[in-house]
C-alpha positions as CSV (number, residue, x, y, z in Angstrom):
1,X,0.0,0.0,0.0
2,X,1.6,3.1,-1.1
3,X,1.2,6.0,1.4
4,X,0.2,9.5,-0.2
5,X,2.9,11.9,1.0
6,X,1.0,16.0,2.1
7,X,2.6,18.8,0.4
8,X,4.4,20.5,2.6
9,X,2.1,23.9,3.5
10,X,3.1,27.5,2.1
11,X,3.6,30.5,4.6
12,X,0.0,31.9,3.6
13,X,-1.7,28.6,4.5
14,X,0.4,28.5,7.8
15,X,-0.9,32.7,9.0
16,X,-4.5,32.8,7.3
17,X,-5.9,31.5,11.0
18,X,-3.6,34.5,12.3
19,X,-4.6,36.9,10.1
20,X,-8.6,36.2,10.2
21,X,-8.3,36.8,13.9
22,X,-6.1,39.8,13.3
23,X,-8.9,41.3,10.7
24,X,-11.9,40.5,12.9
25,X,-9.8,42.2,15.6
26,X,-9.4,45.8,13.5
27,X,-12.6,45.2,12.1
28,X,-14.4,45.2,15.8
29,X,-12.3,48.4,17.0
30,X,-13.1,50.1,14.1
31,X,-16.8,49.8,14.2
32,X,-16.3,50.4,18.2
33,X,-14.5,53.9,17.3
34,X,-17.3,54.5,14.9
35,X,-19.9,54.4,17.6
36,X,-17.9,56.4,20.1
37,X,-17.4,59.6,17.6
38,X,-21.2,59.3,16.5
39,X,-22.2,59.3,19.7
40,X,-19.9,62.6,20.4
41,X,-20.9,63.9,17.7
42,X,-24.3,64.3,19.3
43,X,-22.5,65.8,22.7
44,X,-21.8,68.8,23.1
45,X,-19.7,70.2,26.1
46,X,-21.1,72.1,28.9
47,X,-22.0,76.1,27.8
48,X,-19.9,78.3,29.0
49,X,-20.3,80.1,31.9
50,X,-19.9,83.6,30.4
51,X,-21.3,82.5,27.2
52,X,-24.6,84.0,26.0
53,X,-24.7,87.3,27.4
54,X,-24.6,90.7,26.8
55,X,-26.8,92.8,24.7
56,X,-27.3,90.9,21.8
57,X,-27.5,87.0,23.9
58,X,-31.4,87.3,22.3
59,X,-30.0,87.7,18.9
60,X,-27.4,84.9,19.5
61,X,-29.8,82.5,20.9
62,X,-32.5,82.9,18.1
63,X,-29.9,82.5,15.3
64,X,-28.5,79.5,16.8
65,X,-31.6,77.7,17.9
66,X,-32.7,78.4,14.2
67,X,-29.7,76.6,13.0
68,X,-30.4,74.1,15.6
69,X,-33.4,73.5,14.3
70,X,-35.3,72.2,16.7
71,X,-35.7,71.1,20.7
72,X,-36.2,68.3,22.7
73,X,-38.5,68.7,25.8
74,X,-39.1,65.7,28.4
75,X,-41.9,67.3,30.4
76,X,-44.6,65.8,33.1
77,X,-46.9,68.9,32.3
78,X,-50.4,67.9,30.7
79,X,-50.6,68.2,27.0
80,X,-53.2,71.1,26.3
81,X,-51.3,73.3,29.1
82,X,-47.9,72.4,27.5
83,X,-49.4,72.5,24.2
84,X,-50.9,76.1,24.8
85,X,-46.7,77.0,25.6
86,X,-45.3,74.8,22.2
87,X,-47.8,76.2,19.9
88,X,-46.8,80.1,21.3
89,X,-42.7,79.4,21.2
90,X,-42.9,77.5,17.9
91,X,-45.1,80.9,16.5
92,X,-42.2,83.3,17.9
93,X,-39.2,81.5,16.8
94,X,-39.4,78.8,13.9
95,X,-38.0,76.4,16.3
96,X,-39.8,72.9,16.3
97,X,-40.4,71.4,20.1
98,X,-40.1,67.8,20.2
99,X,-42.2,66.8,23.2
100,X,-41.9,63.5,25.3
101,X,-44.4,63.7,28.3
102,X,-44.1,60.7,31.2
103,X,-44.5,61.1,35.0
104,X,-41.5,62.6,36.7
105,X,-40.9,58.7,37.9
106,X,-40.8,58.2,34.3
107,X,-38.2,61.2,33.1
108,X,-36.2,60.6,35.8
109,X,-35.8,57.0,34.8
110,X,-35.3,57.9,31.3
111,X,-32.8,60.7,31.9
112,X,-30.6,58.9,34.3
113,X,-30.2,55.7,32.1
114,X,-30.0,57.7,28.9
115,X,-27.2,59.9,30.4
116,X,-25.2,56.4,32.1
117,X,-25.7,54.5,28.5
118,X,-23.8,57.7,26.9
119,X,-27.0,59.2,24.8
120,X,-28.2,62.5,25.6
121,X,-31.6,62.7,24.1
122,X,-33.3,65.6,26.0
123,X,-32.2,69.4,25.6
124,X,-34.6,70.2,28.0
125,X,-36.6,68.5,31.6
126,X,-39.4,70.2,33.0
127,X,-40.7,68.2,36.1
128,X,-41.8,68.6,39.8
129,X,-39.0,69.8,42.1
130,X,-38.1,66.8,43.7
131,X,-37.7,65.4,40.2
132,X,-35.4,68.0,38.9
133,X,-33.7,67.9,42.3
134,X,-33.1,64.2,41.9
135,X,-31.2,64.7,38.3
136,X,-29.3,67.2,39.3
137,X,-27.7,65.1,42.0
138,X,-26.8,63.2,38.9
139,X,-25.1,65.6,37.2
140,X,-27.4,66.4,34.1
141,X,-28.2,70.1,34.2
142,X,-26.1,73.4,34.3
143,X,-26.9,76.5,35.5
144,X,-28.0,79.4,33.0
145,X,-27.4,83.2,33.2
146,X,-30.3,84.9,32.8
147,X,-32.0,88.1,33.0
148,X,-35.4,86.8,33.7
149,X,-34.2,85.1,37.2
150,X,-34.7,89.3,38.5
151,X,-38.3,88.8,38.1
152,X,-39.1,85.9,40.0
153,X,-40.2,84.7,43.4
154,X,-37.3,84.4,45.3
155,X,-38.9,80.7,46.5
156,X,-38.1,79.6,42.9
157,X,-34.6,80.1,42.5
158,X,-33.0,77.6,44.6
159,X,-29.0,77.9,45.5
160,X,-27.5,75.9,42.9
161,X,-29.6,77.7,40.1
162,X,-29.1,74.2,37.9
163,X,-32.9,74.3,37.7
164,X,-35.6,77.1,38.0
165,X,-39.0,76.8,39.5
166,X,-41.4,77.9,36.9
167,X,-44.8,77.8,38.5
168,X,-46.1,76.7,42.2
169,X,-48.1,74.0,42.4
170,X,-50.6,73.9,45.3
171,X,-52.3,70.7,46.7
172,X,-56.1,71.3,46.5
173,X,-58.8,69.7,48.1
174,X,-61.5,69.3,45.6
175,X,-64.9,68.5,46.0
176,X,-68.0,67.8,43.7
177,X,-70.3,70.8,44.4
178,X,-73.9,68.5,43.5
179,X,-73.2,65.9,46.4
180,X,-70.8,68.0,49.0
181,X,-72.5,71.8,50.0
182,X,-70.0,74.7,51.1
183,X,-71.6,75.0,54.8
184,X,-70.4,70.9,54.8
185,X,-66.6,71.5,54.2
186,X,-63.9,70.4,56.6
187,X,-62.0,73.2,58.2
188,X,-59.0,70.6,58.5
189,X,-57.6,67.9,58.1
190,X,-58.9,66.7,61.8
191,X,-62.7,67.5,60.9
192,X,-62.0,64.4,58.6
193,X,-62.0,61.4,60.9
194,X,-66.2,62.5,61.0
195,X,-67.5,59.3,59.6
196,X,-69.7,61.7,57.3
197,X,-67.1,61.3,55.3
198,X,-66.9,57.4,55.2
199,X,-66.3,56.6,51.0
200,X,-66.0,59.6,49.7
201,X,-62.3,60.7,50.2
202,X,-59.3,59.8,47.6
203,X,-55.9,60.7,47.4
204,X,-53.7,60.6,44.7
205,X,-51.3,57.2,44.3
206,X,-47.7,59.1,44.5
207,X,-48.3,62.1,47.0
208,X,-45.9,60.7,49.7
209,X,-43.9,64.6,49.0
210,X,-47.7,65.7,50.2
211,X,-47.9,63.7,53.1
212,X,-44.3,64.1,54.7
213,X,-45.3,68.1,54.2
214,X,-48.8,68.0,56.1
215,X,-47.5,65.5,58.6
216,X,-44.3,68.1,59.4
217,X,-46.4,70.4,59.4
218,X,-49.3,69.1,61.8
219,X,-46.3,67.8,64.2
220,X,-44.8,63.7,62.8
221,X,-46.4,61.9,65.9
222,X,-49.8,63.8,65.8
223,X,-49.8,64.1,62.1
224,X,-48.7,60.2,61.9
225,X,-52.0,59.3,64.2
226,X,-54.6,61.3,62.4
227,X,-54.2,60.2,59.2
228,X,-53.8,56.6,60.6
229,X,-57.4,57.3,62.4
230,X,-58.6,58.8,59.0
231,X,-58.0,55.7,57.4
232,X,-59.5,53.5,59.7
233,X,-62.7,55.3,60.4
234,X,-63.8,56.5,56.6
235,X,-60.9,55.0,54.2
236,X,-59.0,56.5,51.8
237,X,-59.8,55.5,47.6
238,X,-55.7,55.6,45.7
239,X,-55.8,56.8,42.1
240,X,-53.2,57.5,40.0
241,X,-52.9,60.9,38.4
242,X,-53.7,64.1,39.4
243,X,-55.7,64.9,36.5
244,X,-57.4,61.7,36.8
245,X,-58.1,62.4,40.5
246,X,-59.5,65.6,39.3
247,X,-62.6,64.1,36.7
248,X,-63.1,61.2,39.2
249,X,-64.3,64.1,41.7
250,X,-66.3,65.7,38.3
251,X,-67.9,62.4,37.9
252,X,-68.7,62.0,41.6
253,X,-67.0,58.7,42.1
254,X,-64.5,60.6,44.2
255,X,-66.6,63.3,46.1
256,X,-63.6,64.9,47.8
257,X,-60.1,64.4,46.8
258,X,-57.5,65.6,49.4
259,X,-54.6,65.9,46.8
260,X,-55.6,67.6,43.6
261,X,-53.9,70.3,42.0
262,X,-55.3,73.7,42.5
263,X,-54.7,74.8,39.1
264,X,-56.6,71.8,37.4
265,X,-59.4,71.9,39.8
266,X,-59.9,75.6,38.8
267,X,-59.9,74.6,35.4
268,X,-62.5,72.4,35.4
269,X,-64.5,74.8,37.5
270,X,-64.3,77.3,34.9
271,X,-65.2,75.1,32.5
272,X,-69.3,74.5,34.4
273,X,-68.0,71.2,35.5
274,X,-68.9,70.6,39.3
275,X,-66.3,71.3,41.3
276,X,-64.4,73.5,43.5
277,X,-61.3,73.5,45.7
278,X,-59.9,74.9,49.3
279,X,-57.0,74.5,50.8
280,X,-57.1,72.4,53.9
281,X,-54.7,73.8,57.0
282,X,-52.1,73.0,57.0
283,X,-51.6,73.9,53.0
284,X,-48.9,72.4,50.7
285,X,-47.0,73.5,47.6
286,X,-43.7,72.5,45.8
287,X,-42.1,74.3,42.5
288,X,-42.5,72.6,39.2
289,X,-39.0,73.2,37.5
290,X,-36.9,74.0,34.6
291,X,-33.2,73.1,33.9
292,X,-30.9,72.5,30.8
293,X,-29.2,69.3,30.2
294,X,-25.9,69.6,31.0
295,X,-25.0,67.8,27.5
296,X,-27.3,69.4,25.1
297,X,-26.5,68.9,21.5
298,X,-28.6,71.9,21.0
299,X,-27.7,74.4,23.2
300,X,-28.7,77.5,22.0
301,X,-32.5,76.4,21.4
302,X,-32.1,74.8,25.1
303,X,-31.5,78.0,26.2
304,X,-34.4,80.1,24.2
305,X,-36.8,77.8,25.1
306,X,-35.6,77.7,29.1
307,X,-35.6,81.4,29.1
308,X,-39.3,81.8,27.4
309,X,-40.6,79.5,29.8
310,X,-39.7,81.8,32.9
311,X,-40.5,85.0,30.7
312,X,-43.5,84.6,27.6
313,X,-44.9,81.4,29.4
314,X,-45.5,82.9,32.7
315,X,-48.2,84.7,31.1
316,X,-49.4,81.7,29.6
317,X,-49.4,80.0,32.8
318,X,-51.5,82.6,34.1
319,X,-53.9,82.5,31.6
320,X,-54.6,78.7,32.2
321,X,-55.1,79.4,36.2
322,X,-51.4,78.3,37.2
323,X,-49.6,80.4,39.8
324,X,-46.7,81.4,37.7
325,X,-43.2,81.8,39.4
326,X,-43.0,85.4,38.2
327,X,-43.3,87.5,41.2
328,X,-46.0,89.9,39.8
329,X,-47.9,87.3,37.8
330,X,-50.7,86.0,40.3
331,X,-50.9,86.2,43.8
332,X,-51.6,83.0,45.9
333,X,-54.9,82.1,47.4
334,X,-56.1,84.6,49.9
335,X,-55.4,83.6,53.7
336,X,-54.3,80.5,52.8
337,X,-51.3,78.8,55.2
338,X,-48.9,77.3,52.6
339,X,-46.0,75.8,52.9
340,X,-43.3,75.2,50.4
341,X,-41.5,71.6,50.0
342,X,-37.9,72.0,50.6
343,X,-36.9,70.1,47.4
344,X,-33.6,69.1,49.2
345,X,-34.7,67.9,52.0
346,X,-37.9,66.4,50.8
347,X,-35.7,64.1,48.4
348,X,-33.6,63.3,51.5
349,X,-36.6,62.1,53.6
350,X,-38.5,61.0,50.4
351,X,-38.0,57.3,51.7
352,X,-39.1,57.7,55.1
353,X,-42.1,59.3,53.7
354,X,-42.8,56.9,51.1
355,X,-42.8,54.0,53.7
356,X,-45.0,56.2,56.0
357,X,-47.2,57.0,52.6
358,X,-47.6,53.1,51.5
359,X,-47.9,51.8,55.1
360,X,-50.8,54.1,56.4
361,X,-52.4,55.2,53.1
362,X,-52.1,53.7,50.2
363,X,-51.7,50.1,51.1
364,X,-52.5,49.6,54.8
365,X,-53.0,46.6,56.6
């Protein structure tokens, strides 16, 4: 039997292996490199401080949003009020506003994992305070120099200046005017263990901020047991969303709703629908806010857009029965004792009050 003898094998047989590996290699760092400059080509570095002033910064900030072309808002603000505000920049300045509207759970969750995955989406956030306090303690807005900060509540303008308060919103009690007569209202929050009121009361799902103010307020241990007694005597029906909150009490499913917003309640009542608000003693409020993301790709539209919201839109906000954070744009209600959430601080106890919230409110045993 004759054995067949191999050809001995040439040096490009011997290093193909090698240099398969060796291409795949390059091939995988250069589609790598590809996605890190197309991503920072969509970054832009943080403005300036002394950038976009002066007497021409208006002139400067329309030309370049206008080049920009357009500007990405992540808001919690309902659509026809934020709407009303898109429609009237859009109409001044030939700038398109991209809107995404979630919860402020929802654009904090977005923001924080868009910013740690390396995309920076949003221009823009316009949220509750503790929301906008929350991603600033991760680093995604910068503060602005502007002029309009001389015209607002002092309240509004908190230390860092990374985000702005743009309007106060006040936690209304609302009640449906056909089944609940003025002469029957609750001077406080005490005159509601009354078992009169058995079924009719409802809060809204996520107001723990709410509770850890009226509780402070009332005194933690006192506060703590009333609402516990509440509860127990007359119940309390959850919903989620203020807005919802506020037709349930329209429809009279809800009668009275301890945790509506003011401004939405007084909507509605100008509208004929049957409803009206008070504020219960002890009253609470907390800034909804403005700020700029700290990596905008389009920073000069950012900045028009945060500027006409604490100028133009103050006006606007007016108009649609908010209390705007200018200073001489509508007072608060009349004799009303309000206090403002302490955005740091209520973020810092938001836990404890969360526990106290699910635990006694919305989910007791």
């Amino acid at each position: 039997m004759s054995i067949r003898r191999l050809k001995p094998m040439g040096l490009m047989q011997l290093l193909a292996p090698l240099l398969a590996v060796i291409l795949a290699i390059v091939l995988a760092l250069l589609a790598a490199w590809a996605l890190i400059t197309s991503a920072a080509a969509q970054i832009a570095h943080p403005i300036a401080e002394d950038s976009y002033v002066g007497a021409d910064r208006l002139a400067k900030l329309v030309a370049g949003a206008k080049k920009e072309g357009s500007v990405a808002v992540y808001t919690s603000a309902a659509m026809d009020d934020m709407g009303a505000i898109v429609a009237a920049f859009e109409g001044k300045y030939g700038v398109k506003v991209r809107l995404w509207r979630g919860s402020s759970e929802n654009i904090v969750q977005r923001a924080v994992t868009e910013a740690r995955g390396g995309r920076f989406e949003a221009d823009v956030m316009e949220t509750g305070a503790l929301a906008m306090e929350s991603m600033r303690r991760e680093r995604l807005f910068q503060e602005i120099k502007t002029p309009a900060l001389s015209e607002l509540l002092g309240a509004a303008i908190p230390p860092h200046r990374e985000w702005i308060g743009t309007r106060a919103n006040i936690f209304a009690a609302a009640y449906n005017t056909r089944l609940i007569k003025k002469d029957e209202l609750p001077k406080s929050y005490g005159d509601l263990v009354d078992r009169r009121w058995k079924g009719k009361l409802g809060l809204e799902a996520e107001d723990s901020d709410w509770f850890g103010g009226v509780v402070t307020a009332l005194g933690e241990n006192k506060g703590l047991a009333l609402f516990r007694e509440i509860v127990a005597v007359n119940g309390l029906s959850v919903r989620k969303g203020h807005t919802l909150l506020a037709n349930l009490v329209v429809s009279g499913e809800v009668p009275f709703a301890l945790t509506t917003y003011a401004y939405k309640a007084e909507q509605l009542r100008r509208s004929g629908a049957p409803i009206d608000w008070l504020v219960l003693s002890p009253g609470v409020a907390r800034f909804e806010g403005i700020g700029v993301a700290r990596r905008t790709a389009r920073p000069h539209a950012a900045i028009l857009f945060f500027d006409f919201m604490l100028t133009d839109a103050q006006d606007i906000l007016r108009e649609r029965d908010f209390f705007p954070a200018r200073a001489d744009a509508k007072s608060l209600p009349l004799g009303a004792d309000l206090h403002f959430l302490d955005p740091v601080k209520a973020l810092d106890d938001s836990a404890k009050w969360s526990k106290y919230f699910r635990e006694i409110v919305a989910n007791p045993r």
